[in-house]
Structure formats: C-alpha cells, structure tokens
N, C-alpha and C positions, 0 to 999 in steps of 0.2 A: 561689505555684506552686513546686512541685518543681524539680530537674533533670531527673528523666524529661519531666515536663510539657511543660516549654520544649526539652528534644530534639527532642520529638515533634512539637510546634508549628512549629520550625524546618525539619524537615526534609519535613512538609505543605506548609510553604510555597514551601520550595526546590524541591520535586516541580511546584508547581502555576505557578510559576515558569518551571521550565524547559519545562515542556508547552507554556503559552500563548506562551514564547519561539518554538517551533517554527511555531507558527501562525503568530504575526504573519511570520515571516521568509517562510513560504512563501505566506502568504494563505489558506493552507486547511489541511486537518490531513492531506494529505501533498503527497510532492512527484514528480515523474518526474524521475527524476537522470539516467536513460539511456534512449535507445530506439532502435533500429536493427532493420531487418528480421529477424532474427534473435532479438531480446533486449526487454523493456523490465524495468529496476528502479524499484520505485518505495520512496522512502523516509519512513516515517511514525511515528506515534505512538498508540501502543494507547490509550493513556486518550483521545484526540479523534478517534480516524481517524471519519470515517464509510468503511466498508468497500463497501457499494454504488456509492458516487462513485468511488473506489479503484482496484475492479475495472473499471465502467466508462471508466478513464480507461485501463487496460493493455487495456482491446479495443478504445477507438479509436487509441492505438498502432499496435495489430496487424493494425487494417482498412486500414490506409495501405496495407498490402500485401497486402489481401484473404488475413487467416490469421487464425488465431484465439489468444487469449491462452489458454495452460495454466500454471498455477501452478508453478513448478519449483524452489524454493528458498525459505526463509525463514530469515533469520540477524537476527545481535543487529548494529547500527550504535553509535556513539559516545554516550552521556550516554541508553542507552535508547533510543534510534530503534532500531527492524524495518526490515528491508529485505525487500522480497519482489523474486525476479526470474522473471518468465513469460516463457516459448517462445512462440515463435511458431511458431504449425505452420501448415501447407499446411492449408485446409479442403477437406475429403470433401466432395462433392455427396451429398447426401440423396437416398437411392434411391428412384425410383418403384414402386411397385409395383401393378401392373395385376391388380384382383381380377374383371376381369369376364372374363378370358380363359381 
C-alpha cells in the first residue's frame, strides 16, 4: 500500500469511528441538547441522523406547549455534529370554511 492508500484508509476509519461514537453516546443518531417553550436544538450527525425521528422528536418538544416546531437555524457543532434550532410558534387553528352557505 501507498501513503495516499493508508491516509485514506485512516481517515475512513477515523470518520466512521467518530459517527458511531456519536451514536453509542446518545443511543440514537441525534440528541435534544435543549428544549424550552420557546426553543428546542437538537444535535446530530449527517452520515446516521435518521431526519424523520429528528423532526418528530422537535414537535413533541413543541406540543408540550401546544406550538409547533419551525426549523430556524442550522449550524456546524464540534468534530462535525449539525445542530438544528426550531421555534416554536403559537399554532393557527385551521379555518373552517362553510361552502354550503
């Protein structure tokens, strides 16, 4: 083997390394770092996140107070973790609307 070879090899593994790191620490492939009526961030990892669990875990956050989670940020965290932080907004009632009148 080369030196590119075994770089590349090395730094595959240090990648895949530090991914499952994230896992095992959190139990899943992200984490809710914060959540408060106002806020929740949640912290994860692009190569594992499943993004449907993800989201649904920032709208049961945000049902705790009957609001809805909106996406309002995403930035870079430490060693590659994303952070994503959603708002929580007031939910609108769903207008009726009466078409036989």
């Amino acid at each position: 083997m080369n030196n590119t070879t075994l770089k590349t090899l090395l730094c595959t593994f240090l990648m895949v390394m530090s991914c499952s790191g994230c896992v095992a620490v959190w139990g899943k492939s992200y984490n809710v770092a914060m959540s408060n009526s106002r806020s929740v961030v949640i912290e994860y990892d692009r190569m594992v996140a499943n993004m449907p669990a993800m989201l649904q875990a920032a709208q049961a956050e945000c049902d705790k107070y009957k609001k809805d989670a909106v996406l309002d940020n995403v930035s870079g965290g430490n060693i590659g973790i994303r952070v994503n932080t959603y708002r929580c907004e007031t939910r609108k009632a769903d207008k009726v609307i009466d078409v036989q009148g």
